[in-house]
C-alpha positions in Angstrom: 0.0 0.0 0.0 1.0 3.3 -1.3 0.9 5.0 2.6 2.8 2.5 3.9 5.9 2.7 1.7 5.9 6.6 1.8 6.1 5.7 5.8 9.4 3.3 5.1 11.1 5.8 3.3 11.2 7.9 5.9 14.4 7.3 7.1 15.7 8.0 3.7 13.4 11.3 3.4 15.5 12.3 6.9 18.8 11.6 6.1 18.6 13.7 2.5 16.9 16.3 4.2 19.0 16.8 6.7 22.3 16.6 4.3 20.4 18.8 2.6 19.8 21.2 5.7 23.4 21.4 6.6 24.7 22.8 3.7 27.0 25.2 4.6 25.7 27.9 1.9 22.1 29.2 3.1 21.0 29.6 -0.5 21.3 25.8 -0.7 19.4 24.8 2.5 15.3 23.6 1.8 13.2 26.1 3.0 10.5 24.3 3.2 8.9 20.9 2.2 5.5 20.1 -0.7 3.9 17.2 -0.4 0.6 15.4 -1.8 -1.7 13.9 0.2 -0.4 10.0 -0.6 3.1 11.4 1.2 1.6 12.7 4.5 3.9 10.4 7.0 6.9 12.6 5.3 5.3 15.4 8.1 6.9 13.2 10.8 10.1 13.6 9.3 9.6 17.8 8.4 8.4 18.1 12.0 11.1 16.8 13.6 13.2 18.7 11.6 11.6 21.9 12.0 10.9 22.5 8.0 7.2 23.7 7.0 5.3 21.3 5.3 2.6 22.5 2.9 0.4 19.9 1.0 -0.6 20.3 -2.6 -4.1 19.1 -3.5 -4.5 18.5 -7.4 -8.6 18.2 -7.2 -10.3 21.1 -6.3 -11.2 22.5 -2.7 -14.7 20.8 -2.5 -12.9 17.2 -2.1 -10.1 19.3 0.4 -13.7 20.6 2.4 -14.6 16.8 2.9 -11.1 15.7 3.9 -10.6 18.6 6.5 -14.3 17.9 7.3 -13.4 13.6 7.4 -12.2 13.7 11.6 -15.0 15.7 12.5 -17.5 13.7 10.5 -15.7 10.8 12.5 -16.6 12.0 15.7 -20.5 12.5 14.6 -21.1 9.1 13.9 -19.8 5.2 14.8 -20.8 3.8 11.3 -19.3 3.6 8.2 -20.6 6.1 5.5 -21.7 3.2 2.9 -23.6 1.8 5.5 -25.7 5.7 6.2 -29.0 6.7 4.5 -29.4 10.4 3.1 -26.8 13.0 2.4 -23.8 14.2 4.1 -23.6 18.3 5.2 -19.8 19.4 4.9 -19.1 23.0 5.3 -18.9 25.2 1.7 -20.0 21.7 -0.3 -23.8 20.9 -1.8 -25.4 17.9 0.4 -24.0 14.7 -0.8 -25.7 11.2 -0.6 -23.1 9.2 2.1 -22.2 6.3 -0.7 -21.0 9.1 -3.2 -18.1 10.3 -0.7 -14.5 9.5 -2.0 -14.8 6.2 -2.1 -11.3 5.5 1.0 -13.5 7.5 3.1 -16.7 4.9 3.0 -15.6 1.8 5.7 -14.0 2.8 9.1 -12.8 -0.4 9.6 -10.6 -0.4 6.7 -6.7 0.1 6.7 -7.4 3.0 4.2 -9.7 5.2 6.1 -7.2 5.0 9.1 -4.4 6.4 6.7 -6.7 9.0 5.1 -8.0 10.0 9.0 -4.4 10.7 10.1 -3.6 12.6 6.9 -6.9 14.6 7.5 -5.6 15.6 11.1 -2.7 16.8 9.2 -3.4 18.7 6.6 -4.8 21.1 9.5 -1.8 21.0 10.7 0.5 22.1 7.9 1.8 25.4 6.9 -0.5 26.1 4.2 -2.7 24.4 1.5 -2.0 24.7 -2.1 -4.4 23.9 -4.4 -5.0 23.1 -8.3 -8.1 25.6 -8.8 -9.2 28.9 -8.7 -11.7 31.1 -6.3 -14.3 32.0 -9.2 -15.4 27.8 -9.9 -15.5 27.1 -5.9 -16.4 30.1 -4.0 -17.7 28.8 -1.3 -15.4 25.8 -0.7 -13.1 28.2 -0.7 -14.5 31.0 1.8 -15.5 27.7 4.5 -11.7 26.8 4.5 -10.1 29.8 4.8 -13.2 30.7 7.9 -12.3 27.6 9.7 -15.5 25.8 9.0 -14.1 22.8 8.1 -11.7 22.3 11.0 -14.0 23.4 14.0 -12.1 22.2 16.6 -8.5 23.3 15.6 -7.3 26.0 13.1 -6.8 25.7 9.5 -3.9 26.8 7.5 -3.4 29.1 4.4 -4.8 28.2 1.1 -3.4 28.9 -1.8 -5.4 28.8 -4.9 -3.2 28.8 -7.7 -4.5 27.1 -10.7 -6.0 26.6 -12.9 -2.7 24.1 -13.8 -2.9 23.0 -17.3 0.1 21.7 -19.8 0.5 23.4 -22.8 1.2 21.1 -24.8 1.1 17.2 -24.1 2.2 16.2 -27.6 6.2 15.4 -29.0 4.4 14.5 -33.1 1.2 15.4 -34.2 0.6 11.6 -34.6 -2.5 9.7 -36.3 -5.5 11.0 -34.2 -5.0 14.6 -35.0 -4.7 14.1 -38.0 -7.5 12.1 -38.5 -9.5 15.3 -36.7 -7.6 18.0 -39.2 -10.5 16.2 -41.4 -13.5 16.7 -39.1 -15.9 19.4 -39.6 -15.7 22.0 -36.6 -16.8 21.1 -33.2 -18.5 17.9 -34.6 -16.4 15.1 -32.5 -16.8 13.7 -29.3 -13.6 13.2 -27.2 -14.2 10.1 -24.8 -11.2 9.3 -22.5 -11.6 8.5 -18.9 -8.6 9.0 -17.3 -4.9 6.9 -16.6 -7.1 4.4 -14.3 -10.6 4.6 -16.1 -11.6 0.8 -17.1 -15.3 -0.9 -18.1 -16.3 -4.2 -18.6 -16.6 -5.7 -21.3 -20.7 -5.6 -21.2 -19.9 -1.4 -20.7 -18.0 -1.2 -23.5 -20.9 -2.7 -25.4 -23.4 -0.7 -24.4 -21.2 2.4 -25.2 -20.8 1.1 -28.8 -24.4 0.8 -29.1 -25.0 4.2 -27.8 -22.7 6.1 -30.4 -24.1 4.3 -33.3 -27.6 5.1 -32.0 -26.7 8.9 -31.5 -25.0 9.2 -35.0 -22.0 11.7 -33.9 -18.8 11.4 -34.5 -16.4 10.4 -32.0 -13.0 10.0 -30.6 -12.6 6.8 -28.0 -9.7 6.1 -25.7 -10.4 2.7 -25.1 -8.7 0.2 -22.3 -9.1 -3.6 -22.5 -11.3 -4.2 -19.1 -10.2 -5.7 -15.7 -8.9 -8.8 -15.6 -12.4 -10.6 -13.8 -13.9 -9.6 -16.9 -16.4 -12.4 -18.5 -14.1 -11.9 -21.7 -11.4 -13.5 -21.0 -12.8 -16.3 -20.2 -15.0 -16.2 -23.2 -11.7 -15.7 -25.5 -10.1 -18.3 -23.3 -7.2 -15.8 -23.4 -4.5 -14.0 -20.8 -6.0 -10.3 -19.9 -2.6 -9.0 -20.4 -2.7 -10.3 -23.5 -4.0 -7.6 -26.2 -7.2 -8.9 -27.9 -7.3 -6.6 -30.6 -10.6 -4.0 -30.9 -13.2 -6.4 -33.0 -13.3 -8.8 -30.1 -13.7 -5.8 -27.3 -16.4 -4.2 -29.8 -20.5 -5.7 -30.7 -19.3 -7.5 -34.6 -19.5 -5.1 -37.2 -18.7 -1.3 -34.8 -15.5 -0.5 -36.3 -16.5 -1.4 -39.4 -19.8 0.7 -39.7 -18.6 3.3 -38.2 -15.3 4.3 -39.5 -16.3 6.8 -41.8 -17.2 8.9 -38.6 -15.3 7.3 -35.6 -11.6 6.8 -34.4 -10.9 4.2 -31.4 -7.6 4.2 -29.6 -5.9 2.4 -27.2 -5.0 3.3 -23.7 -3.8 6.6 -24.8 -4.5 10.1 -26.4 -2.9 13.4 -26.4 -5.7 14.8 -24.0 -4.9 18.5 -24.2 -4.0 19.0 -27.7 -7.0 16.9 -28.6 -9.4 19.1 -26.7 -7.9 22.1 -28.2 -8.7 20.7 -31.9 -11.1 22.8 -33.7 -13.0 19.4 -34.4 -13.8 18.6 -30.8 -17.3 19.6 -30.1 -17.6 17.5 -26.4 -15.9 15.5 -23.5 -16.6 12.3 -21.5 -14.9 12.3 -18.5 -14.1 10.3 -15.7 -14.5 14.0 -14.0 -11.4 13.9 -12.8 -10.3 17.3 -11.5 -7.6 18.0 -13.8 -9.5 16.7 -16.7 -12.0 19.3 -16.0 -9.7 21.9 -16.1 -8.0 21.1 -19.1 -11.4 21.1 -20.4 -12.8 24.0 -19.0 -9.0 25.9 -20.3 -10.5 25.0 -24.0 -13.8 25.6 -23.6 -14.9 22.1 -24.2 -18.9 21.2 -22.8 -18.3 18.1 -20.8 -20.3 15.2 -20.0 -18.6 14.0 -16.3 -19.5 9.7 -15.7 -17.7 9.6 -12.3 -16.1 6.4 -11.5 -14.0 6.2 -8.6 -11.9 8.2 -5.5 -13.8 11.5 -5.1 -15.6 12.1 -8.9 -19.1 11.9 -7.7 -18.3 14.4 -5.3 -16.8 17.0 -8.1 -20.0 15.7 -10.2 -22.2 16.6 -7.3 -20.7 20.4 -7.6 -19.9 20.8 -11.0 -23.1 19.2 -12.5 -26.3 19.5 -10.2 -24.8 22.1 -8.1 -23.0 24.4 -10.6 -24.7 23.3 -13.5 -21.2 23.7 -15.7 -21.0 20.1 -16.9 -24.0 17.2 -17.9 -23.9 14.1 -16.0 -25.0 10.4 -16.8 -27.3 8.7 -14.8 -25.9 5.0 -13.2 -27.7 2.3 -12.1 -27.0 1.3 -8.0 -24.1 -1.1 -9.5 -22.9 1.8 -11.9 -24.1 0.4 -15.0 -25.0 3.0 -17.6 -27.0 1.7 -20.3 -27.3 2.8 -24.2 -30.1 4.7 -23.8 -29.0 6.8 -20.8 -25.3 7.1 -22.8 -27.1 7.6 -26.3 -29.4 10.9 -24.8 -26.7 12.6 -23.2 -24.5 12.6 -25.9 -27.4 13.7 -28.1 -28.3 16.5 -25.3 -24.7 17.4 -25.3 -23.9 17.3 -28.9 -27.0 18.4 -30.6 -29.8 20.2 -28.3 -30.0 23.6 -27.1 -29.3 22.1 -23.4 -25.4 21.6 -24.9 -25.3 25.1 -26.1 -26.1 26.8 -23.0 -23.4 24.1 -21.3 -20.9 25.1 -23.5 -21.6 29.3 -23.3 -21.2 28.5 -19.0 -18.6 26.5 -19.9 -16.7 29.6 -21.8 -17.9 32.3 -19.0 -15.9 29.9 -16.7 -13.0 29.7 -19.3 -12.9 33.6 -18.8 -12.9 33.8 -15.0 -9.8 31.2 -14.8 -8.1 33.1 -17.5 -8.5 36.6 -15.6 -7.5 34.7 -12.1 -4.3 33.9 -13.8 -4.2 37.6 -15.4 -1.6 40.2 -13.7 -3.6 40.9 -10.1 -5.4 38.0 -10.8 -7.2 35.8 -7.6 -4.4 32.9 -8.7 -1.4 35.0 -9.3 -1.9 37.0 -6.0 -2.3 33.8 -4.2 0.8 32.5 -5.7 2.5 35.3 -4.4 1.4 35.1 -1.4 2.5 31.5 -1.3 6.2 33.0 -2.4 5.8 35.5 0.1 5.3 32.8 3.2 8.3 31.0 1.6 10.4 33.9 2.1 8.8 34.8 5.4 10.3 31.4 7.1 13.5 32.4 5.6 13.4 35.2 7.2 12.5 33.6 10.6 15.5 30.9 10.1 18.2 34.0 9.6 16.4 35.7 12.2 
């Protein structure tokens, strides 16, 4: 497990840091330690060492409300939240059903939730928060942090939002796929890609087939083979790390009939150059936070079909709460059938609903751009950020 390895390499993390520390040039000394959430035990090692820890949290500050919010929401109750009825009320985030919170935070019996309790306690106790977003999408996550809301009993440090964080370019060649949308007709295509983890079963995959031939748009597909418990495998009496090739993934017949309006790749696509084509029209998304953002950067109307961690809890904000993205509907097991895919994509693609997603979608595209602007809500914060930097500097020499 991911937590307890970053806990054995602290003894590694101690003896470069402190190497590091005493360097006899002050220029060359750390300042100051960033880490993400996954690396918390490293605070044992900063704390002991007397070097400020901040944390940097890549997904928005309504997920950073619920894990300030997590020990307190501890204290409330003795059961587990997958086993709760009705919604969970977290400080600056819209009520929640208890099943949709990030999913490490559903059993408190679990190894998992112990590890994500003990990082909550600490994130309080760092030296500041930065964060991958900026004030104008989550004002009021934003204004219940920085009041203390979400840390009632203790104080809360600085956050810093600095983002939005986007690549500029993800691409070394142009390579096949933008090409192939150089000859698409403008914002006609559908980009579908759900993320580095983002797998379906096979009986998914089949349903999403039959739900773009049935809508009739054209599409982009970033396509994994499914998990390894998948029926398939058994069916092709093959290895699942073996590659089956797309005609035995697919219903017989998809790629043929539709490859005079449809591209399907494997595993991988050049995410932000392909939503800054001219040819991409939509998004399917995993709604992970920094696919939203790189969305949201290019002005591409998103349809979020949240599958894991804490998506359903950006999809409760940006979709029903916000209103900036559409969201598919899921059965209790998750299952989304052709129907449900084949009228969202319609909505999205073709219906006056997408058009008014994608004007919000470009008056959001705005406010990040202005954050980032000279006196900008991001840029000041980043200074500020600089400027506490400095500020322990300053209290070293002193």
């Amino acid at each position: 497990m991911y937590f307890e390895f970053a806990r054995l390499n602290n003894p590694n993390l101690h003896q470069a840091l402190s190497e590091m520390l005493s360097a006899s040039k002050p220029s060359q000394k750390p300042k100051a330690l960033v880490i993400d959430f996954y690396y918390s035990s490293a605070a044992e090692v900063t704390a002991a060492l007397h070097l400020p820890t901040y944390y940097f949290h890549p997904a928005g500050t309504n997920p950073l409300a619920a894990f300030l919010y997590l020990p307190t929401l501890h204290k409330l109750t003795t059961t587990s939240l997958k086993d709760l009825d009705g919604n969970v009320d977290i400080p600056g985030v819209p009520p929640i059903q208890a099943k949709h919170m990030p999913s490490r935070m559903l059993d408190r019996s679990s190894r998992i939730y112990g590890h994500f309790l003990e990082t909550s306690t600490r994130l309080a106790e760092s030296a500041g928060l930065i964060c991958n977003t900026f004030e104008a999408i989550e004002p009021r996550a934003v204004k219940a942090i920085s009041q203390g809301l979400c840390v009632p009993d203790g104080r809360t440090p600085p956050v810093y939002c600095i983002g939005p964080l986007v690549v500029a370019n993800d691409h070394i060649s142009r390579g096949d796929c933008l090409s192939w949308l150089d000859s698409q007709p403008s914002r006609s295509v559908l980009f579908m890609s759900f993320g580095s983890m983002g797998v379906f079963s096979s009986k998914q995959l089949t349903e999403i087939a039959h739900a773009l031939e049935r809508s009739g748009v054209r599409f982009l597909w970033v396509v994994r083979n499914p998990p390894p418990d998948d029926e398939i495998w058994r069916n092709l009496a093959i290895k699942s790390e073996d590659d089956p090739g797309m005609d035995a993934i697919f219903p017989p017949g998809f790629t043929e009939r539709t490859k005079e309006r449809g591209l399907v790749l494997k595993s991988w696509a050049p995410q932000v150059a392909v939503l800054n084509h001219d040819s991409v029209g939509g998004f399917v998304s995993h709604c992970g936070w920094n696919s939203v953002m790189e969305a949201l950067w290019a002005s591409v109307p998103v349809i979020v079909w949240p599958l894991f961690a804490e998506q359903k809890l950006i999809r409760a904000y940006l979709a029903w709460d916000l209103k900036l993205v559409l969201s598919v509907a899921e059965s209790e097991g998750g299952f989304v059938t052709r129907e449900e895919f084949a009228g969202r994509v319609t909505e999205l693609m073709c219906s006056e609903k997408g058009r008014e997603v994608r004007e919000r979608m470009a008056e959001m595209r705005n406010a990040a751009r202005e954050a980032l602007s000279e006196g900008g809500s991001s840029r000041v914060a980043m200074a500020k950020l600089v400027d506490s930097f400095k500020s322990g500097m300053m209290r070293e020499e002193e």
